[in-house]
MIZAGU-640900 format. One record per atom (N, C-alpha, C, O): residue number from 1; residue in three letters; atom name; x, y, z. Coordinates in steps of 0.02 Angstrom, whole numbers. Example, Ala and Ser with C-alpha at 12.3 -4.5 7.8 and 13.67 -1.06 7.14 Angstrom:
2
<1 'ALA' 'N' <660 -284 390>>
<1 'ALA' 'CA' <615 -225 390>>
<1 'ALA' 'C' <660 -165 390>>
<1 'ALA' 'O' <712 -166 423>>
<2 'SER' 'N' <642 -112 354>>
<2 'SER' 'CA' <684 -53 357>>
<2 'SER' 'C' <645 2 394>>
<2 'SER' 'O' <670 57 402>>
END
This chain:
89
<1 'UNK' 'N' <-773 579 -1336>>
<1 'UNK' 'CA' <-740 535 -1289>>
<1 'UNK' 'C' <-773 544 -1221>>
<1 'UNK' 'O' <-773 601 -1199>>
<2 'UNK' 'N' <-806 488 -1180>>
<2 'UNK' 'CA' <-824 498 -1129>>
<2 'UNK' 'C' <-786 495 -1069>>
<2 'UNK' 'O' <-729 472 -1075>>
<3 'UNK' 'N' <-805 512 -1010>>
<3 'UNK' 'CA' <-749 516 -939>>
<3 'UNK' 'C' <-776 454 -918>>
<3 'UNK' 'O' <-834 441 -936>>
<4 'UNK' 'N' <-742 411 -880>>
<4 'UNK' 'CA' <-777 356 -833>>
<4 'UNK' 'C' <-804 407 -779>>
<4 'UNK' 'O' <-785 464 -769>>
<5 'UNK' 'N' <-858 367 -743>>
<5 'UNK' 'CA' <-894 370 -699>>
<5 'UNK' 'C' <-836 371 -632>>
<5 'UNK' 'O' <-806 320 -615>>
<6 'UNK' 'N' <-826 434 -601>>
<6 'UNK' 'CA' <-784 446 -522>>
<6 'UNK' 'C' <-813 399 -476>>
<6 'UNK' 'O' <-784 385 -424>>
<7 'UNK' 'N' <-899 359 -501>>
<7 'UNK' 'CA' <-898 308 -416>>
<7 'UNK' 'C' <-906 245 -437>>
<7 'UNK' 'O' <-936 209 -397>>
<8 'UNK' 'N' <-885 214 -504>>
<8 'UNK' 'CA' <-886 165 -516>>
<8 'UNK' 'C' <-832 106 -440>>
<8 'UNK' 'O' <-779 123 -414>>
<9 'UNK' 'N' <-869 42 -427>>
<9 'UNK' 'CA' <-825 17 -386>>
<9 'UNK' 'C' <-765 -24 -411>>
<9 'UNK' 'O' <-767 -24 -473>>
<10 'UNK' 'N' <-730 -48 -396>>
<10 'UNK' 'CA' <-669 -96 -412>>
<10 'UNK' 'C' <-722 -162 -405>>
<10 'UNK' 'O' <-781 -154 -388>>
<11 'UNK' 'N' <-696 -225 -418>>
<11 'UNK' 'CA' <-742 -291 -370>>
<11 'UNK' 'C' <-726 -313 -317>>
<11 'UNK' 'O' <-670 -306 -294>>
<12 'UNK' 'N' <-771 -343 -291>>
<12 'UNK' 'CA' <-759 -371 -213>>
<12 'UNK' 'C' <-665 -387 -204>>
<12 'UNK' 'O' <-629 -360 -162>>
<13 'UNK' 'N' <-646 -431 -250>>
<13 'UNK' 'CA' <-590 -452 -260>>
<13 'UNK' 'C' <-530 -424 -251>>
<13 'UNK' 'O' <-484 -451 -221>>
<14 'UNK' 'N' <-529 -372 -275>>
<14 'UNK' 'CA' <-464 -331 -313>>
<14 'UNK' 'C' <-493 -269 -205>>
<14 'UNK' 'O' <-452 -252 -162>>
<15 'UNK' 'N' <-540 -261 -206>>
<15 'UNK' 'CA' <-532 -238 -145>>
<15 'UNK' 'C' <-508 -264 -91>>
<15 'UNK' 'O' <-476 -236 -47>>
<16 'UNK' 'N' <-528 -328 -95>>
<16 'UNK' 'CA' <-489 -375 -14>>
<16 'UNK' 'C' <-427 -369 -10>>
<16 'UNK' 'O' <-395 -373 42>>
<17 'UNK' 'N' <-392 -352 -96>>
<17 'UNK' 'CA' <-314 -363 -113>>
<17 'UNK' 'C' <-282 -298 -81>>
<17 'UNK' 'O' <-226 -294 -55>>
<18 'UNK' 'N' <-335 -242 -89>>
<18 'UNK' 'CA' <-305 -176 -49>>
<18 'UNK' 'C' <-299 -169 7>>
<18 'UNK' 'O' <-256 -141 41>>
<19 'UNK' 'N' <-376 -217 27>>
<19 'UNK' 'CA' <-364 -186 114>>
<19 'UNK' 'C' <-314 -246 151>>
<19 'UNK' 'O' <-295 -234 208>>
<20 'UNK' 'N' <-293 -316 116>>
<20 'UNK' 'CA' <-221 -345 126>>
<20 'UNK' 'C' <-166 -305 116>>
<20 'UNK' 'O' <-122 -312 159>>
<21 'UNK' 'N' <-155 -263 72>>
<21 'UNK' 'CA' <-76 -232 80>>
<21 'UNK' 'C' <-85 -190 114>>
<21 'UNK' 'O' <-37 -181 151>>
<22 'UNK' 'N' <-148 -137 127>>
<22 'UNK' 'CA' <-143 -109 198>>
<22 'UNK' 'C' <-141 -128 261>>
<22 'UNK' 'O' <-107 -94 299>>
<23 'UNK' 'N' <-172 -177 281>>
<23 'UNK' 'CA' <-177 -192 316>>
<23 'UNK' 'C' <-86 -202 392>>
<23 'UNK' 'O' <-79 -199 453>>
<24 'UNK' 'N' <-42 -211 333>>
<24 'UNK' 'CA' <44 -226 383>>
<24 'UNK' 'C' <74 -143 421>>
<24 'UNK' 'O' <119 -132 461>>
<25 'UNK' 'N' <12 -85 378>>
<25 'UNK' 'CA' <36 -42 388>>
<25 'UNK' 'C' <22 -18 441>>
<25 'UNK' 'O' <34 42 449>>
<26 'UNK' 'N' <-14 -64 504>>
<26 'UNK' 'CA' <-58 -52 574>>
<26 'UNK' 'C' <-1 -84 622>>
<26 'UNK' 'O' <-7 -87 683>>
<27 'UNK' 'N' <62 -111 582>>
<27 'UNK' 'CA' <101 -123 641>>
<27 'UNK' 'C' <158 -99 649>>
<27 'UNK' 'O' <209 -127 670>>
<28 'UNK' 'N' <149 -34 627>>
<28 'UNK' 'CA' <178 20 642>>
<28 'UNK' 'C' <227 9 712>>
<28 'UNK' 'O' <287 -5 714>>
<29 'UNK' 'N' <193 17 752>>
<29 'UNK' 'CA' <214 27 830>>
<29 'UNK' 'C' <258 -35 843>>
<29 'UNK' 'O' <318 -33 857>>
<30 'UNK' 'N' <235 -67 838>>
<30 'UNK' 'CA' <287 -158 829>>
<30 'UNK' 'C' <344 -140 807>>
<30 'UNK' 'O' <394 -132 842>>
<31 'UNK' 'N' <339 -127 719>>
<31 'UNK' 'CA' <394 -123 710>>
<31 'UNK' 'C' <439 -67 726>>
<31 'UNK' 'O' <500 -66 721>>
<32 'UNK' 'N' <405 -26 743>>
<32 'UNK' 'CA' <465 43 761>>
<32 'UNK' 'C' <510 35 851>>
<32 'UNK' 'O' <564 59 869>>
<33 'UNK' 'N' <452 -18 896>>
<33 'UNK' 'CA' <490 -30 949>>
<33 'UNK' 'C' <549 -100 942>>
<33 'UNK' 'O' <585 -120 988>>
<34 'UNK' 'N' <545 -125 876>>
<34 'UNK' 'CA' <609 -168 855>>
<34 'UNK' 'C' <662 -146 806>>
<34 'UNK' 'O' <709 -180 786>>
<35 'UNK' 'N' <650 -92 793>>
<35 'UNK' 'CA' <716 -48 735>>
<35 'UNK' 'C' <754 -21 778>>
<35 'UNK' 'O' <750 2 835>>
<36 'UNK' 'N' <803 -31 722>>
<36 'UNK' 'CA' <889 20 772>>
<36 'UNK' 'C' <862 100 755>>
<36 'UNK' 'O' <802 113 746>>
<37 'UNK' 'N' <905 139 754>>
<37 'UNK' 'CA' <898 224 761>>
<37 'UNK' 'C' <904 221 664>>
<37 'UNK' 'O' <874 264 631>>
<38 'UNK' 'N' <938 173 635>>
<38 'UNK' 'CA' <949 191 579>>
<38 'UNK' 'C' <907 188 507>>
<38 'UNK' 'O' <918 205 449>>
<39 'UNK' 'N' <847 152 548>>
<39 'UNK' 'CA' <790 144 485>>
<39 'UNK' 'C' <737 183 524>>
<39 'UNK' 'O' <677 181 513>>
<40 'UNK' 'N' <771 224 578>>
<40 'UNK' 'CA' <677 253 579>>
<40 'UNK' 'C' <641 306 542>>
<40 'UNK' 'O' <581 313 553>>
<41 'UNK' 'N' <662 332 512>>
<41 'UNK' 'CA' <667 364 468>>
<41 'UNK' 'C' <622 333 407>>
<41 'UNK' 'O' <578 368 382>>
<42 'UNK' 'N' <633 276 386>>
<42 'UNK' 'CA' <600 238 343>>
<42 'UNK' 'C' <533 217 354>>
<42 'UNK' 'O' <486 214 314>>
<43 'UNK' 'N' <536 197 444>>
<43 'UNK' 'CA' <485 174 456>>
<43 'UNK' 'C' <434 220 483>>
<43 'UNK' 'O' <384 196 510>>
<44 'UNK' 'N' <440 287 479>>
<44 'UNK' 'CA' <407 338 494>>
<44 'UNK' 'C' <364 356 442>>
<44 'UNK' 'O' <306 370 455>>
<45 'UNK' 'N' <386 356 387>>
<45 'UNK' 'CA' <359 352 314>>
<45 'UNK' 'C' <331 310 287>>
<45 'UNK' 'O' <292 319 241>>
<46 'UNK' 'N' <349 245 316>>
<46 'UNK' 'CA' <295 162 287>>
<46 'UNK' 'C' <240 164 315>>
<46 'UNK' 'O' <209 139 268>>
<47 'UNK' 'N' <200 175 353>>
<47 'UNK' 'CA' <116 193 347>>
<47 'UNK' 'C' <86 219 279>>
<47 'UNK' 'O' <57 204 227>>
<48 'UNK' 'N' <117 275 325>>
<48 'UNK' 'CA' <83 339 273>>
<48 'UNK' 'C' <106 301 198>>
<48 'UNK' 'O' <53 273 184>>
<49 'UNK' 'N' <137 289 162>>
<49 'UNK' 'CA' <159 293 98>>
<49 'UNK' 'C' <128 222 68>>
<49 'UNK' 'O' <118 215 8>>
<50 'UNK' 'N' <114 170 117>>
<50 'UNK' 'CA' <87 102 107>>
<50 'UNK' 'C' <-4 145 97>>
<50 'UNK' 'O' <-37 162 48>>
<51 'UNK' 'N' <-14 146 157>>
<51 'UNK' 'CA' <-74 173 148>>
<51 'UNK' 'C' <-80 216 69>>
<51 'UNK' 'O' <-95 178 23>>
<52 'UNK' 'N' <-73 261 57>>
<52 'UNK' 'CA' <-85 299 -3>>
<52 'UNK' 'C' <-59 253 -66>>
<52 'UNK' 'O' <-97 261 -114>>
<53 'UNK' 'N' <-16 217 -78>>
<53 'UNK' 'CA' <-26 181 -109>>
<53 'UNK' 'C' <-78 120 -128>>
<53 'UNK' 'O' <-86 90 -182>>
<54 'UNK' 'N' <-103 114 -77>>
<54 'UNK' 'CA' <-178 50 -77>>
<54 'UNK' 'C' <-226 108 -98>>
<54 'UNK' 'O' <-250 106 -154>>
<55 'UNK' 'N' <-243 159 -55>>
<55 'UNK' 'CA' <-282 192 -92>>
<55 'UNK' 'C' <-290 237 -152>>
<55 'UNK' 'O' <-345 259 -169>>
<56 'UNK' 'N' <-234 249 -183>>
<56 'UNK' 'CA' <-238 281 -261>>
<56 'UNK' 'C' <-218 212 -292>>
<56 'UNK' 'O' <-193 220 -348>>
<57 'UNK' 'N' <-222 152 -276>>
<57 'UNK' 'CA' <-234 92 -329>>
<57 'UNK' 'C' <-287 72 -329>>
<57 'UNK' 'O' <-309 47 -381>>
<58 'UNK' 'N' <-328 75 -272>>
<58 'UNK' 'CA' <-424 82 -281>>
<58 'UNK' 'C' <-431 118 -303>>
<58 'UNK' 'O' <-485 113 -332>>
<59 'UNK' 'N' <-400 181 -317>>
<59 'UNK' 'CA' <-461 231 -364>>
<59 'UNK' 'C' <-437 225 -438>>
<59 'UNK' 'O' <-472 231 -488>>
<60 'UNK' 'N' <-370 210 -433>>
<60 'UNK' 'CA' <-357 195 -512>>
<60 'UNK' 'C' <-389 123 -551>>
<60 'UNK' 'O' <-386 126 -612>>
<61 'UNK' 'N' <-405 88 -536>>
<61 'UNK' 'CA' <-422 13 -539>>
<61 'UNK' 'C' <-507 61 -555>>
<61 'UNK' 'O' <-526 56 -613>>
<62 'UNK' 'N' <-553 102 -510>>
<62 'UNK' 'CA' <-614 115 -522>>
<62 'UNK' 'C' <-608 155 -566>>
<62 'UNK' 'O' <-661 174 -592>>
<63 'UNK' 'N' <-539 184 -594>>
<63 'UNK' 'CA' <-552 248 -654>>
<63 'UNK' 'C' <-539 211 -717>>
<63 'UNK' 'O' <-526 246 -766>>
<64 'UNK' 'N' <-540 130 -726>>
<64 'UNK' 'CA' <-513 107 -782>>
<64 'UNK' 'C' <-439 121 -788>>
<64 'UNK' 'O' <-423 140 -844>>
<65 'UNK' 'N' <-390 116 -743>>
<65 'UNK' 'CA' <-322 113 -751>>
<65 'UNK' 'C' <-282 61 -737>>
<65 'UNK' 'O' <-223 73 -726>>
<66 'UNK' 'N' <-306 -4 -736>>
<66 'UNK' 'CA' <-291 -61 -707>>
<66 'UNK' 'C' <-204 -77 -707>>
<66 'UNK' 'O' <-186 -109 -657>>
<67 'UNK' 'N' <-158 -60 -751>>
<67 'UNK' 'CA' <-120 -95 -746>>
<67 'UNK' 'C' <-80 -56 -675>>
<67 'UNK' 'O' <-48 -85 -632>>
<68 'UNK' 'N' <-97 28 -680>>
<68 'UNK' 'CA' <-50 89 -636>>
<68 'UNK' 'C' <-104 55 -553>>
<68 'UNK' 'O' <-95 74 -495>>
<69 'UNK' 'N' <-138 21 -568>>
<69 'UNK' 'CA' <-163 -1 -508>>
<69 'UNK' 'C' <-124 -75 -463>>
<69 'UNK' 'O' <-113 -87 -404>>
<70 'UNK' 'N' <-112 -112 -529>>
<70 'UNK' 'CA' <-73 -173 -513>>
<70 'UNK' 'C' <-14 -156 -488>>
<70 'UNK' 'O' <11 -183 -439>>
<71 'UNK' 'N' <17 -97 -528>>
<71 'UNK' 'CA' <85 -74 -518>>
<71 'UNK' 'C' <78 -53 -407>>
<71 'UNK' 'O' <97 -74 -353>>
<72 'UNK' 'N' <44 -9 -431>>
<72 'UNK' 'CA' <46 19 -359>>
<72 'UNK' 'C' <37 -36 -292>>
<72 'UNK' 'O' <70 -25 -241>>
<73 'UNK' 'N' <15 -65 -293>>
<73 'UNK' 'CA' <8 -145 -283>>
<73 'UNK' 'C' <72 -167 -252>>
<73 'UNK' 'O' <94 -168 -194>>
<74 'UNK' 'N' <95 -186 -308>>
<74 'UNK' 'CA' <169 -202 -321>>
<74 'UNK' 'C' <221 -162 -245>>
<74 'UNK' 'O' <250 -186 -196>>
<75 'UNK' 'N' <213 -109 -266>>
<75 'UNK' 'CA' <237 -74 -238>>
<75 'UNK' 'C' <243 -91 -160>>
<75 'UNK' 'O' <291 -103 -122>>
<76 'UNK' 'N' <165 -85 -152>>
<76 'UNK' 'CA' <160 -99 -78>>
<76 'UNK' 'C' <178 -147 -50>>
<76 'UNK' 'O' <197 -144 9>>
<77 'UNK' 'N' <175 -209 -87>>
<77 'UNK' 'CA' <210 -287 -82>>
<77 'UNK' 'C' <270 -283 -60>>
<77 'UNK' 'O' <288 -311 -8>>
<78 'UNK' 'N' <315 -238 -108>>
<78 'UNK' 'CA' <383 -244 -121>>
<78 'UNK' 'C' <380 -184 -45>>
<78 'UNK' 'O' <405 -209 6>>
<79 'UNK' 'N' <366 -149 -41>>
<79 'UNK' 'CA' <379 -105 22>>
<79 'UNK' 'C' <364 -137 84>>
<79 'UNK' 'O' <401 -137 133>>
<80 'UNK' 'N' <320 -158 80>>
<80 'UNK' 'CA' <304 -229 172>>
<80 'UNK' 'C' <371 -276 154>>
<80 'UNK' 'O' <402 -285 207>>
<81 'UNK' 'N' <394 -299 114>>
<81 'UNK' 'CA' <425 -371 115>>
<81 'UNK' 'C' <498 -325 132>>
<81 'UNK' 'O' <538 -350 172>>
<82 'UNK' 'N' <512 -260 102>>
<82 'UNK' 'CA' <577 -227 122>>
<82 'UNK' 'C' <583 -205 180>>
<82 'UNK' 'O' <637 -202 209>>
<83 'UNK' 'N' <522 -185 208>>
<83 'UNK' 'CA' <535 -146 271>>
<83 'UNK' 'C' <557 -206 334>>
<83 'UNK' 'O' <602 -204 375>>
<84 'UNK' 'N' <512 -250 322>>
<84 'UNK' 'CA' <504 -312 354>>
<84 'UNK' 'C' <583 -342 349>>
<84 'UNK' 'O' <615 -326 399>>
<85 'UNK' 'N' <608 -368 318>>
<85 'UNK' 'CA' <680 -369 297>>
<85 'UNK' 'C' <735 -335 347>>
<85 'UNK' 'O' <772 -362 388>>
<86 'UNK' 'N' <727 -262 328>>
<86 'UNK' 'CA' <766 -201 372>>
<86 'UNK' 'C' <761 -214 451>>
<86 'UNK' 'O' <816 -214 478>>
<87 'UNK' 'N' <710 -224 491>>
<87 'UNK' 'CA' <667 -224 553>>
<87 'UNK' 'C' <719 -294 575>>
<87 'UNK' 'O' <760 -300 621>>
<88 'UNK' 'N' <695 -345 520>>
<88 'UNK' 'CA' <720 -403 560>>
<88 'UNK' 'C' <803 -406 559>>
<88 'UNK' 'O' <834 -417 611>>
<89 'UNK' 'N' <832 -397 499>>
<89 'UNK' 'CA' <908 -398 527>>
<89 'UNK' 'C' <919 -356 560>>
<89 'UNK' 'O' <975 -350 585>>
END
């Protein structure tokens, strides 16, 4: 049984898709000067946790793990569209 290759790339494609769900996680500062006291807590942790999620779904997507890559994905989707949610009401 062989190992995949650790520097195989993802495609152009599936990368633009990462550095899009990272990308909401740079407005950090925005949204933390529009939250009440009661989500900051949440939003202290949405960088960091957005971020690492885009990036262990690029490396899973380059290790041949595609679907735990879509998943993670997912994730980050569903985490911008929640946080975003929280901020605005």
């Amino acid at each position: 049984m062989s190992q995949p290759s650790p520097d195989l790339r993802p495609p152009v494609w599936f990368m633009i898709l990462v550095l899009l769900t990272a990308v909401p996680a740079f407005r950090f500062p925005a949204l933390l000067s529009e939250s009440t006291g009661e989500s900051k807590l949440l939003l202290w942790l949405y960088p960091f946790v957005l971020l690492l999620a885009a990036w262990c779904s690029w490396r899973c997507y380059a290790l041949e793990r595609r679907a735990i890559a879509w998943i993670l994905l997912f994730i980050g989707w569903a985490m911008t569209a929640s946080i975003n949610y929280i901020v605005v009401s």
